[in-house]
Structures are given as C-alpha cells and as structure tokens.
GUMI-758590 format. One line per 3 residues: number of its first residue (from 1); their letters; for each residue x negated, y, z negated of C-alpha. Coordinates in nm, 3 decimals. Each point is the difference from the previous one (the first is absolute). Example, Ala and Ser with C-alpha at 12.3 -4.5 7.8 and 13.67 -1.06 7.14 Angstrom:
1) as) -1.230:-0.450:-0.780  -0.137:0.344:0.066
//
This chain:
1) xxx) -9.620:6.260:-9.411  0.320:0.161:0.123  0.209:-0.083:-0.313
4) xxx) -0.258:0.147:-0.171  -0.049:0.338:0.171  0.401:0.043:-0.016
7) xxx) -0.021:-0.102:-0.386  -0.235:0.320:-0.038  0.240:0.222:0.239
10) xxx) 0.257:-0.116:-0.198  -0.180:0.145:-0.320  -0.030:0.290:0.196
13) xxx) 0.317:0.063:0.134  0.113:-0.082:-0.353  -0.140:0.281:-0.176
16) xxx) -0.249:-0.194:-0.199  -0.274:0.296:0.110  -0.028:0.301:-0.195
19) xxx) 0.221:0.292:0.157  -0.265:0.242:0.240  -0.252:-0.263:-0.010
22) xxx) 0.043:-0.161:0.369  -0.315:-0.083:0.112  -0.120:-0.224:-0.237
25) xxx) -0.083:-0.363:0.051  0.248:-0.292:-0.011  -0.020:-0.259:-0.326
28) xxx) -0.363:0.001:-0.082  -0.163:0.059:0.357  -0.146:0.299:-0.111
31) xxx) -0.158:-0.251:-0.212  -0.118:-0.221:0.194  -0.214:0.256:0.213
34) xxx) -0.188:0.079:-0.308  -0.080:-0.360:-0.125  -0.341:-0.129:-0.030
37) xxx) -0.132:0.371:-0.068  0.113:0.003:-0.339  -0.353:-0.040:-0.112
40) xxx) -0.124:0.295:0.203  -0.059:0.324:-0.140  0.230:0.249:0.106
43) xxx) -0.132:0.296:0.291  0.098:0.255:-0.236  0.161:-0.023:-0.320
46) xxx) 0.312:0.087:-0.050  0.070:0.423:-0.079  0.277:0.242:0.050
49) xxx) -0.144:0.231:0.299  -0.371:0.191:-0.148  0.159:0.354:0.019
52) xxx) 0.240:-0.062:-0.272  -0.277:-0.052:-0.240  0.243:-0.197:-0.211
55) xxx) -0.126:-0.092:-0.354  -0.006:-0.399:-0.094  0.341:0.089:-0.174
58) xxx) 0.127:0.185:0.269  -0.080:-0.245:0.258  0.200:-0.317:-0.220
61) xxx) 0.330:0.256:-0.065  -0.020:0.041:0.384  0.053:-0.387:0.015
64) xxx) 0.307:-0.001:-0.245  0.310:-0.136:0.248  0.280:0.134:-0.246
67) xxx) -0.003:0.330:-0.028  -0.225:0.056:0.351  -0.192:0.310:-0.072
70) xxx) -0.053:0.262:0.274  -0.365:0.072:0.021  -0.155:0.325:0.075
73) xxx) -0.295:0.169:0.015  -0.138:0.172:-0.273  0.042:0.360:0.004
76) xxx) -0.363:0.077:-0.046  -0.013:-0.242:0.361  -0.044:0.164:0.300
79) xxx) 0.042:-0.148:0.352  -0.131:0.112:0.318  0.281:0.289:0.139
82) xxx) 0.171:-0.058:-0.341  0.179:-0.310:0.112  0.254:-0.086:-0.236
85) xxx) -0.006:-0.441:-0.089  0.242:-0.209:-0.236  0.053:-0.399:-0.042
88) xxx) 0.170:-0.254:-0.143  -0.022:-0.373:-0.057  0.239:-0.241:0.109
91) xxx) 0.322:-0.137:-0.192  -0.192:-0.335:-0.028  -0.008:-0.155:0.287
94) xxx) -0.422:-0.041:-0.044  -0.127:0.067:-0.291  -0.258:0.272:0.098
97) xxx) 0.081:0.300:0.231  -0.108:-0.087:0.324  0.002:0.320:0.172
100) xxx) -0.353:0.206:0.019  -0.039:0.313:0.116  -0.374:0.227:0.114
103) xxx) -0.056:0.340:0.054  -0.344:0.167:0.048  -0.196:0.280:0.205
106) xxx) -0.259:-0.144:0.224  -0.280:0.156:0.155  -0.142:-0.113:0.370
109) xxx) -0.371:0.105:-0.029  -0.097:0.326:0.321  -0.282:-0.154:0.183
112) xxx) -0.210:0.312:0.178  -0.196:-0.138:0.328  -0.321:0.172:0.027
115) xxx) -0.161:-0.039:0.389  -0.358:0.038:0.035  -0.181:0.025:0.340
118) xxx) -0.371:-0.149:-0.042  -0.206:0.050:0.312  -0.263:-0.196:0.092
121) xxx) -0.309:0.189:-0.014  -0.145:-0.148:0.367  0.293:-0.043:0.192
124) xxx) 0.151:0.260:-0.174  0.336:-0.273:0.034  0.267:0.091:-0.259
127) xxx) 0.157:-0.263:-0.261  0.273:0.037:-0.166  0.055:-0.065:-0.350
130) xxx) 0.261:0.047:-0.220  0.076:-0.022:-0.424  0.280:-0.095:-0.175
133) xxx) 0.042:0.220:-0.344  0.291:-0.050:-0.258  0.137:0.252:-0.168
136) xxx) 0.077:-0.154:-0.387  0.141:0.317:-0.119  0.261:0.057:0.286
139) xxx) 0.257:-0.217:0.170  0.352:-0.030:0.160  0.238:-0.054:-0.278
142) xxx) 0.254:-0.253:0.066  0.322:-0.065:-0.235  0.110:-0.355:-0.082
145) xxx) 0.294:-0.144:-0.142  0.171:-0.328:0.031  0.287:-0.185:-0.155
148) xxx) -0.095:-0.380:-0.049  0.320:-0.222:-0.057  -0.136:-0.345:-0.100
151) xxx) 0.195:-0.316:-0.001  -0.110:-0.336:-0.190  -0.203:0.162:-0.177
154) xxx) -0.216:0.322:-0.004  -0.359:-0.068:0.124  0.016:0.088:0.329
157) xxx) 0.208:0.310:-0.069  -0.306:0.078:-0.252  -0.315:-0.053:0.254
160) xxx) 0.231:0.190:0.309  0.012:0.308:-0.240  -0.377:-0.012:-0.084
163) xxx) -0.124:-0.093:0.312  0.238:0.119:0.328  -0.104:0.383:-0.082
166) xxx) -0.354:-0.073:0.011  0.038:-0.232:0.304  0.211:0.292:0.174
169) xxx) -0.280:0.255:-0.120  -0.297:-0.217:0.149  0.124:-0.055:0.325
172) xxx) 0.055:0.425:0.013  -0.326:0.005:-0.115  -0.149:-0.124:0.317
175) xxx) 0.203:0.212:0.260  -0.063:0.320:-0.289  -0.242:0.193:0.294
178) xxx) 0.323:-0.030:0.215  0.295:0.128:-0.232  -0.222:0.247:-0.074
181) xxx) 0.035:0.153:0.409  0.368:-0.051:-0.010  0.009:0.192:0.376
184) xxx) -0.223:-0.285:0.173  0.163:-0.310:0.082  -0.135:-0.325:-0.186
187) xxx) -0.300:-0.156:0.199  0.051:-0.326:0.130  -0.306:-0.181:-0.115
190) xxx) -0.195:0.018:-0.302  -0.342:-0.060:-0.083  -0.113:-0.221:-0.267
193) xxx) -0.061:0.261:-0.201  0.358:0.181:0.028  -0.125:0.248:0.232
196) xxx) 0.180:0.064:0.367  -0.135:-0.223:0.249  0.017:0.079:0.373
199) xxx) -0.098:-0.287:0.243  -0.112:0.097:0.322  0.228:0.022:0.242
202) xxx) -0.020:-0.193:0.325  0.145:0.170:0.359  0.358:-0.138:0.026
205) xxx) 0.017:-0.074:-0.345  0.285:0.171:-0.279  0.066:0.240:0.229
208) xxx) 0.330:0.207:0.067  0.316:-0.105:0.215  -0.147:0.163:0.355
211) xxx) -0.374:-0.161:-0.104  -0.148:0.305:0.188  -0.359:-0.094:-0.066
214) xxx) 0.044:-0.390:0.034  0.022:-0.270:0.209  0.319:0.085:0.126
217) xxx) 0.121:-0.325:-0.110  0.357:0.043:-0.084  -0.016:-0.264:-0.373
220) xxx) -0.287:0.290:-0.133  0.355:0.150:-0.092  0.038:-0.253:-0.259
223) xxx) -0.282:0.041:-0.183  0.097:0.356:-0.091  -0.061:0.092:-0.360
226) xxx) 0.278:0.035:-0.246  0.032:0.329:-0.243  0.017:-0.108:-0.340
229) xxx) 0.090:0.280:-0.292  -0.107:0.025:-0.303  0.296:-0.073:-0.124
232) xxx) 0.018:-0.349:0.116  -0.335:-0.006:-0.087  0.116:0.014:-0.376
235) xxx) 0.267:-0.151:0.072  -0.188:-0.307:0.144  -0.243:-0.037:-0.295
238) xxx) 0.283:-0.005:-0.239  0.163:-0.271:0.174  -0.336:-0.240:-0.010
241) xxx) -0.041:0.104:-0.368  0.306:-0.161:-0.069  -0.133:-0.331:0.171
244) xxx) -0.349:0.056:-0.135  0.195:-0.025:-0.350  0.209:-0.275:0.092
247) xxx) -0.329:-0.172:0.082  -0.184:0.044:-0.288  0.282:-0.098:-0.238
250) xxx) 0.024:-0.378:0.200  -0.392:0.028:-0.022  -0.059:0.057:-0.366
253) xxx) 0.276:-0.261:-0.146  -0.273:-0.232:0.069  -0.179:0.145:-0.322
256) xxx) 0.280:0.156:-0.156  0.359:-0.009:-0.097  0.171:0.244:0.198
259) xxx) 0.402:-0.045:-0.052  0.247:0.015:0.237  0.031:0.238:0.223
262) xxx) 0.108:0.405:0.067  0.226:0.257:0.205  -0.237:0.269:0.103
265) xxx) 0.099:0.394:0.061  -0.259:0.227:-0.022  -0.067:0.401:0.081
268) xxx) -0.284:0.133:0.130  -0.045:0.352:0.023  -0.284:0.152:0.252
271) xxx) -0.040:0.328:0.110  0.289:0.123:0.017  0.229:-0.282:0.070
274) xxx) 0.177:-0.325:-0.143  -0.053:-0.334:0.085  0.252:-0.231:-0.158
277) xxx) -0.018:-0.393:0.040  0.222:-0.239:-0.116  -0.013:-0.391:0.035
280) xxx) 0.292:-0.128:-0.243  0.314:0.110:-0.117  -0.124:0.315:-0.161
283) xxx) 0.139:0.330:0.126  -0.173:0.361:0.015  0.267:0.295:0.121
286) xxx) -0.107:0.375:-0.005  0.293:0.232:-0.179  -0.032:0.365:0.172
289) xxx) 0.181:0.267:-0.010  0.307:-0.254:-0.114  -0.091:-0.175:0.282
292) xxx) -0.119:-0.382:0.023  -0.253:-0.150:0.197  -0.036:-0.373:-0.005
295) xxx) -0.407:-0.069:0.020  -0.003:-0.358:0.009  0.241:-0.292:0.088
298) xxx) 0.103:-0.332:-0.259  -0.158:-0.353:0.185  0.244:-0.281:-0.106
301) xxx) 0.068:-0.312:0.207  0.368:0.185:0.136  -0.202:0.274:0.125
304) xxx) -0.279:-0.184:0.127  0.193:-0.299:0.133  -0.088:-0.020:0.339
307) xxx) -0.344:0.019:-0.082  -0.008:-0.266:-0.215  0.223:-0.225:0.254
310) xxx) -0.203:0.060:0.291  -0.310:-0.095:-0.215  0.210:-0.340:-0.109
313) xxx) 0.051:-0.090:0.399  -0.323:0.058:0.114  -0.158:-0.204:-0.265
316) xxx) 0.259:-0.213:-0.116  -0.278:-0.212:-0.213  -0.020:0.276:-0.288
319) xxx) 0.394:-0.110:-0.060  -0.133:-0.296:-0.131  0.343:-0.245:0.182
322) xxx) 0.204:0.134:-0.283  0.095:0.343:0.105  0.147:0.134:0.357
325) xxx) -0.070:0.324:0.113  0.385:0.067:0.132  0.220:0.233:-0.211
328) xxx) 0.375:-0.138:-0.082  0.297:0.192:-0.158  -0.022:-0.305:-0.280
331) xxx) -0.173:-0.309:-0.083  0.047:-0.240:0.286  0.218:-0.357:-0.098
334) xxx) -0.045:-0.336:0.133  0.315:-0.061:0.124  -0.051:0.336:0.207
337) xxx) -0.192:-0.180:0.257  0.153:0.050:0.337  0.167:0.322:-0.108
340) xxx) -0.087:0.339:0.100  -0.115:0.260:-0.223  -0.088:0.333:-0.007
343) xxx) -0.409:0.076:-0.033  -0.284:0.225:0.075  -0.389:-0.061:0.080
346) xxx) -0.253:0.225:-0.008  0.141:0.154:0.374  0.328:0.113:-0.133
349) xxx) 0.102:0.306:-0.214  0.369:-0.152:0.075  0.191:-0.345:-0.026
352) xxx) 0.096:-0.219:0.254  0.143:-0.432:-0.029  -0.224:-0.277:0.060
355) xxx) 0.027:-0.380:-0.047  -0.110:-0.149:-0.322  -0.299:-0.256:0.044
358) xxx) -0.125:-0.179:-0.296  -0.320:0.241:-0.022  0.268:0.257:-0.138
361) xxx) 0.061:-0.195:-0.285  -0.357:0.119:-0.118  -0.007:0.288:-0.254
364) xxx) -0.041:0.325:0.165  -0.332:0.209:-0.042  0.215:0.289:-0.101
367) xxx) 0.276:-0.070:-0.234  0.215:0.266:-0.264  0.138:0.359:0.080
370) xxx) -0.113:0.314:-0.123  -0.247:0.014:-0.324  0.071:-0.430:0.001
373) xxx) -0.194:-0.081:0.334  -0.257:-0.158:-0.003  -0.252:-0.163:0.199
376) xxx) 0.004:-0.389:-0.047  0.136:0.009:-0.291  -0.252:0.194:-0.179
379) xxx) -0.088:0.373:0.057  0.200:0.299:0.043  -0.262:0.195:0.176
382) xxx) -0.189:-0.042:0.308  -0.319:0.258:0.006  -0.238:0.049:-0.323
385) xxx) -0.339:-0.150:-0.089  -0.067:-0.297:-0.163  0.227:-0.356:-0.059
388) xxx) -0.307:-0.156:0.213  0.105:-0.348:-0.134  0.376:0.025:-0.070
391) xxx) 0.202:-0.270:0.117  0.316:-0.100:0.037  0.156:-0.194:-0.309
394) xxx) -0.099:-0.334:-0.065  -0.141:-0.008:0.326  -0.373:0.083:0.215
397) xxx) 0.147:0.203:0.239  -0.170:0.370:0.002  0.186:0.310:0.001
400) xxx) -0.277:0.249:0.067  0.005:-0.053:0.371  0.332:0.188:-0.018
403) xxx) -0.148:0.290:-0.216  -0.148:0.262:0.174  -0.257:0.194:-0.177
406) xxx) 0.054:0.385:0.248  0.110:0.278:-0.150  0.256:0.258:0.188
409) xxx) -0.203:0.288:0.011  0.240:0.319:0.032  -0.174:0.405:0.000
412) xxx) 0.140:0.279:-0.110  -0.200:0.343:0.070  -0.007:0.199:-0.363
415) xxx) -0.187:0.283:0.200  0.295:0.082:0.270  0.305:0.038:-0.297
418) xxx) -0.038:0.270:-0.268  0.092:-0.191:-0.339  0.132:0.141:-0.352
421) xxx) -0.060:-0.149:-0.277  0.308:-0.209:0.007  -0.140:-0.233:0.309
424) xxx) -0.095:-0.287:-0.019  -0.069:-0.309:0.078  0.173:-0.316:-0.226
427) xxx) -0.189:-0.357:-0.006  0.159:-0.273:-0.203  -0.037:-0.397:-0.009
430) xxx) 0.362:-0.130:0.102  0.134:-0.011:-0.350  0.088:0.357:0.104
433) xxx) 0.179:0.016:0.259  0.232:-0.393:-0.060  0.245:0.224:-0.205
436) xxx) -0.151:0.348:0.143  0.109:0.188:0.350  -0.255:0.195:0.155
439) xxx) 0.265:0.265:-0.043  0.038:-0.081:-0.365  -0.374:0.059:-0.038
442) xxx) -0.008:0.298:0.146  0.287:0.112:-0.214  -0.185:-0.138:-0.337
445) xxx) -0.314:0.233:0.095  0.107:0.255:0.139  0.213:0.059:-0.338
448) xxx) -0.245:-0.065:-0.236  -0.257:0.211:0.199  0.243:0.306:-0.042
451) xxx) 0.025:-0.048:-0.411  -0.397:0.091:-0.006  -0.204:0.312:0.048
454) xxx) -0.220:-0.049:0.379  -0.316:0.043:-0.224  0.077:-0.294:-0.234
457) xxx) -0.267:-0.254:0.083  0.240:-0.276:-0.145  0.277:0.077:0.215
460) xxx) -0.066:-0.294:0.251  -0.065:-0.264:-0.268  0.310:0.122:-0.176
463) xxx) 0.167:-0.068:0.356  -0.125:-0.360:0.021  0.094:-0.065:-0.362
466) xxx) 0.395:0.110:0.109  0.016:-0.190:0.278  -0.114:-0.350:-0.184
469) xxx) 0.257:0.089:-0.276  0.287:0.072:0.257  -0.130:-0.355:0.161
472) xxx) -0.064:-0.168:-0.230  0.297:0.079:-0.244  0.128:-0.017:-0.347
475) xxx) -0.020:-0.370:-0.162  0.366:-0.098:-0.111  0.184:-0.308:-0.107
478) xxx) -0.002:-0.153:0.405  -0.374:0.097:0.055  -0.147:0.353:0.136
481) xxx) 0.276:0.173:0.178  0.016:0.376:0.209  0.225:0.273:-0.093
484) xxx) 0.236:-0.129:0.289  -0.018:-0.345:-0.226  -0.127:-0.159:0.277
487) xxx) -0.313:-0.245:-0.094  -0.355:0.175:-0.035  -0.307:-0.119:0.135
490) xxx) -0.126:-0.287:-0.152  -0.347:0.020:0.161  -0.336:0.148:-0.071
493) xxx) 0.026:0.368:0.105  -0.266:0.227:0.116  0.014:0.304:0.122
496) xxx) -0.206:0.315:0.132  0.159:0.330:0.044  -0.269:0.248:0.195
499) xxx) 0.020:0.359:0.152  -0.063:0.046:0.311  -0.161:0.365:-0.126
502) xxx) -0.215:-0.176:-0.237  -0.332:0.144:0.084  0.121:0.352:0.030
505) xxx) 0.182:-0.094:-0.368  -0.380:-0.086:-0.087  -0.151:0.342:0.059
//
C-alpha cells in the first residue's frame, strides 16, 4: 500500500498533473468512486450554467480545449444588478468543463397573521384564533450566486448549482415572518407551523442573572436565554444548507450518477447585506474604492492541518494502518529509526525533535507543499460537497471523514458603505486566483471598468471576460503563458464580477 501511495506522489510531485489543476484525484481514484453507477442516469445532464442560454453549437465550441474560448453572456442577457460573468474550459485535463456557476432572484413568500377573538356566547369565554395568508404576488427578494468548482467529474458541481439556492431559499422561507421584523430578536422556539412559539414559563425558570422573581436558587443563572440576531440567523441557515446539500448528494447516488465532488462559494444578498460562504479553495474579495477586501478564505490540507491531524488521533481507525497523522519535514527512512527528527501534530503551529518509532515510517495524512498537498495522497482540498465514496488509491480506506462539508460564512453590510459603480464584489473558482493576486484582480477590474461608460450594462461582463484572458493567457509554443511569460492557468475558470450598487444601477 505504501509503495503505492508514494508511486502516485511521485506522479504528482513529478508534474504528471495538468498545471492549476491540484485537487484532482490520484491515478484513477476519481474513478473508482464512480464505478458501479455507470448504468445510472445522470441527476442532471450535463449544460453550461442556464443563464448563458448557449445554443447546441455554442455549448460544443465551449468544450474545444485548443483555442479555450472565453464565454460571455449575450448582450441581450441581463443579470440581476447587471452582474458581469465569463468562462472558460480547461486545457484538457477533463474533457468537459467542470466548473458550474447559478445566479437567480428568489422570492420568500409574506405570510400576514390574522387573530380572531370568538367568544363563547354563554360563558362569554374568549378563543383565540388565528390565519395564516400568503401573499403570491409579494415577497423578500433574495440574490444568489455561487461558483461550483467540480473535480472528477461535474455532477455534483451541476445538482449544488440547481439545488443549494433553493435549499438556502426554503429554509428563509420558514423564518420569512421574522426577517420581515428585523428590530425583534429571533424567537427561540417555533411552532410546527413556523409561527413563534412561547412556552410557559415556570418561576425560577430562564430567568436573568439576579433571578428576582425566582427561587433564589443561584444555577437559575444558567438557564438565562441567549440573544440571537438575525444575522446569525441567516447566517445559521446558510451553514445547514450547505449540509442539507451535502446530504442529499450522498442520498441520491443511490439512484443516480452524481460525479465527484465540488468547492462551494456562494453570495447571498438579503436586505441590505452580503452573506458570502465558501467551503473549498474558491476565493470572493470585494475591490472598493481601490481597496481589497478578502470575503472568504482557501481550505487546503496546509491550512487546515491541525484539523485534519487532530481528527487522525482521535480516531486513528479512519487512517486505515497505512497513514500517521504526524507531520515530518520529509518522508521518514528506515534506517532513521532511533534518530531524532523534527515534526508537528495537530498541537503545534511550530517544530520541535522527537525519536523515530517504527509507526513514523507510515505515510503521513498530509503530504506536499503549497498547491501539491494533499490529503492521503489524493485531494488537494479539504471542505466542498460531495466525494461521499472516494477512497484512497487501490485501497478501502475513506477520505470523506476528513472532508468537512461547513461553509465560512463572512458579512459584509452593503447598507452602511455608499458604493459607485466601480464596487464590487469578485467571485471566481480557483483557476483565478493560482496565477492571479487579489491585488492583480483588483488591478484587472478596476482598469477595464474605467474604459466603459457607468451606464453600459456590459461593463461587468466585459470585466470578467479581461480577467479570464489576463489568467488564462495567450497559447504559445510551451502552452498558455501571461504577459510576464509566466505559465497561465490551466484550469477551468469561472468568474463573477458584481457591483455592490447593483440595485440602485437597476432603477
């Protein structure tokens, strides 16, 4: 097993991969977590993202690896806030693109209580009754848009960008009475129907610190209720979205074939501010006033390290015997036994010596540096949805355990900053930003932005299409290379450029 997991870091290390593509799987285990589905039908057929409404001919020039065609919208396309979009496929290192992308206005129905009093004619003892009416013609709008970065294939990139925004909007849809009396904290409890529930409260029960009324029993003060806002609220329902999704993918690859798995960063927008999540390597920064604002943070087994070694000693069965969950400067030899070497577990941020034992000689769960590490051998990112059954090569040891499913959810307040109309906010899958800065990005839009007229509605998607051309490059004799003639991106590349005074742009 060993030999084998440092013949595929070998590969790896060795340059075998595609440049920019570094979290796909190792020699054919992206493979094996698809086999025996083959004869499933697929969740959704593979498409290029619905907005584009790209034409049958359109859709197979998008696929064509040689001359990688930026895609944009249509100029007769409109996006909510006049969000500017541009792609491109790969250099072939799959043969489809397996990036999606999803952007759409959502609507959470108003619900109107109506409270009747009925009183009973001989008592004269009043009920209380109330109705629940929906509104169909009115709603809180909520803006969507994610950045799906598949790997081994696209399915589950596809069925995250169909589904996620409507699992996101549902959940809103049953705490819509509260967001819509943003000055009242949430309620605790719920009924079953969604409405605030109130339980009746006992003497000495959630009561304040000095328990004036209670028992005068000094734990009351630990049953004191905590204020929650409404925007952790959102913030909340977001996160178990993302899990909701993750759930439903490992749920429905019992009846269909559902591919590989996804980076997720997505962008909700709800009165009046920002909600950005990210579980991948994807990145989302906000460009204002020349200045940038990093909205998300990359997940890759350097930066999430400890978390995946603390996981490996607490349940050292999901390393399968083959793989140790101590960190080395390089691979450990036999003959080092005895010796001291420096190391780091998932306690450390620093190095210190230890002894070599002989369960050293294992392979470690994270080996590589930089855009190379990987997790056993196999993955080069930690959070997304998905890879429910991918395994380690040649072997039935799971990875998933180590893949976390939560989002990062970061807010930014639109309503507090006054924007212009060259704001805003820059999401793209990590084909971007592997030969990008955030700086560079900036640069990029903020330049083309200043070429076009504020009032041209293409001036976003003219944006995006600059900044995939300046990553992506200019093919040449030693592959797709930058003005710098450093390489280009090799990778799918997706990108959203979006103003921040989109909806006053709108009226």
């Amino acid at each position: 097993m060993i030999s084998k997991v440092k013949n595929a870091m070998s590969s790896l290390v060795g340059g075998i991969i595609p440049h920019g593509h570094h979290h796909h799987h190792q020699h054919g285990s992206a493979n094996a977590q698809n086999c025996g589905t083959d004869a499933l039908p697929p969740r959704f057929p593979y498409s290029r993202p619905e907005f584009l409404e790209l034409t049958p001919e359109s859709l197979q020039s998008s696929t064509e690896h040689a001359t990688r065609p930026v895609i944009v919208l249509r100029r007769d396309i409109r996006l909510p806030w006049r969000t500017g979009y541009a792609e491109v496929i790969n250099a072939g290192k799959s043969m489809l693109n397996e990036d999606q992308a999803s952007c759409d206005v959502l609507k959470m129905p108003i619900y109107i209580y109506i409270y009747i009093y009925i009183y009973i004619y001989i008592k004269n003892i009043p009920f209380l009754l109330f109705s629940l009416f929906h509104q169909d013609n009115k709603g809180l709008p909520m803006l969507f848009w994610g950045v799906f970065d598949g790997h081994a294939g696209s399915g589950a990139a596809l069925m995250a960008s169909r589904l996620l925004p409507r699992l996101i909007r549902d959940r809103l849809c049953e705490v819509a009475h509260v967001l819509e009396n943003p000055s009242s904290p949430p309620p605790i409890c719920l009924a079953k129907n969604g409405s605030p529930y109130q339980p009746e409260q006992k003497k000495g029960a959630c009561l304040d610190a000095e328990d004036p009324e209670g028992s005068g029993d000094p734990i009351a003060r630990f049953h004191m209720e905590k204020v929650v806002s409404l925007e952790g609220l959102v913030m909340g329902i977001i996160e178990n979205a993302y899990k909701q999704m993750d759930d439903l993918i490992e749920k429905e690859k019992a009846s269909y074939s559902i591919s590989g798995g996804c980076c997720a960063l997505t962008a909700v927008h709800l009165m009046g501010k920002l909600y950005v999540a990210n579980a991948g390597d994807s990145r989302a920064i906000i460009v204002r006033n020349n200045e940038v604002i990093p909205m998300s943070n990359e997940f890759t087994p350097e930066s999430e390290r400890q978390r995946l070694q603390y996981l490996g000693f607490l349940k050292p069965e999901l390393l399968g015997n083959e793989f140790t969950h101590i960190e080395f400067p390089r691979r450990i030899q036999h003959k080092e036994l005895g010796k001291k070497m420096l190391f780091r577990d998932h306690t450390m941020t620093g190095w210190a010596y230890k002894t070599i034992v002989e369960d050293d000689l294992k392979f470690p769960l994270i080996y590589g540096e930089g855009k190379k590490a990987r997790v056993m051998a196999t993955i080069g990112v930690t959070r997304g949805l998905g890879d429910h059954d991918l395994k380690v090569y040649n072997s039935n040891i799971h990875i998933k355990p180590f893949l976390s499913c939560c989002p990062e959810v970061k807010v930014y307040d639109i309503s507090e900053h006054k924007h212009g109309p060259d704001d805003v906010l820059v999401m793209g899958t990590d084909g971007l930003w592997d030969v990008t800065s955030d700086k560079e990005v900036a640069d990029v839009v903020t330049n083309s932005l200043s070429t076009h007229e504020p009032n041209d509605p293409t001036r976003y998607t003219l944006a995006a299409q600059d900044l995939l051309m300046r990553s992506r490059g200019v093919l040449k004799e030693r592959g797709w290379r930058l003005p710098n003639d450093r390489l280009g991106s090799g990778d799918d590349i997706t990108v959203f450029v979006i103003p921040l005074a989109g909806a006053e742009l709108e009226t």
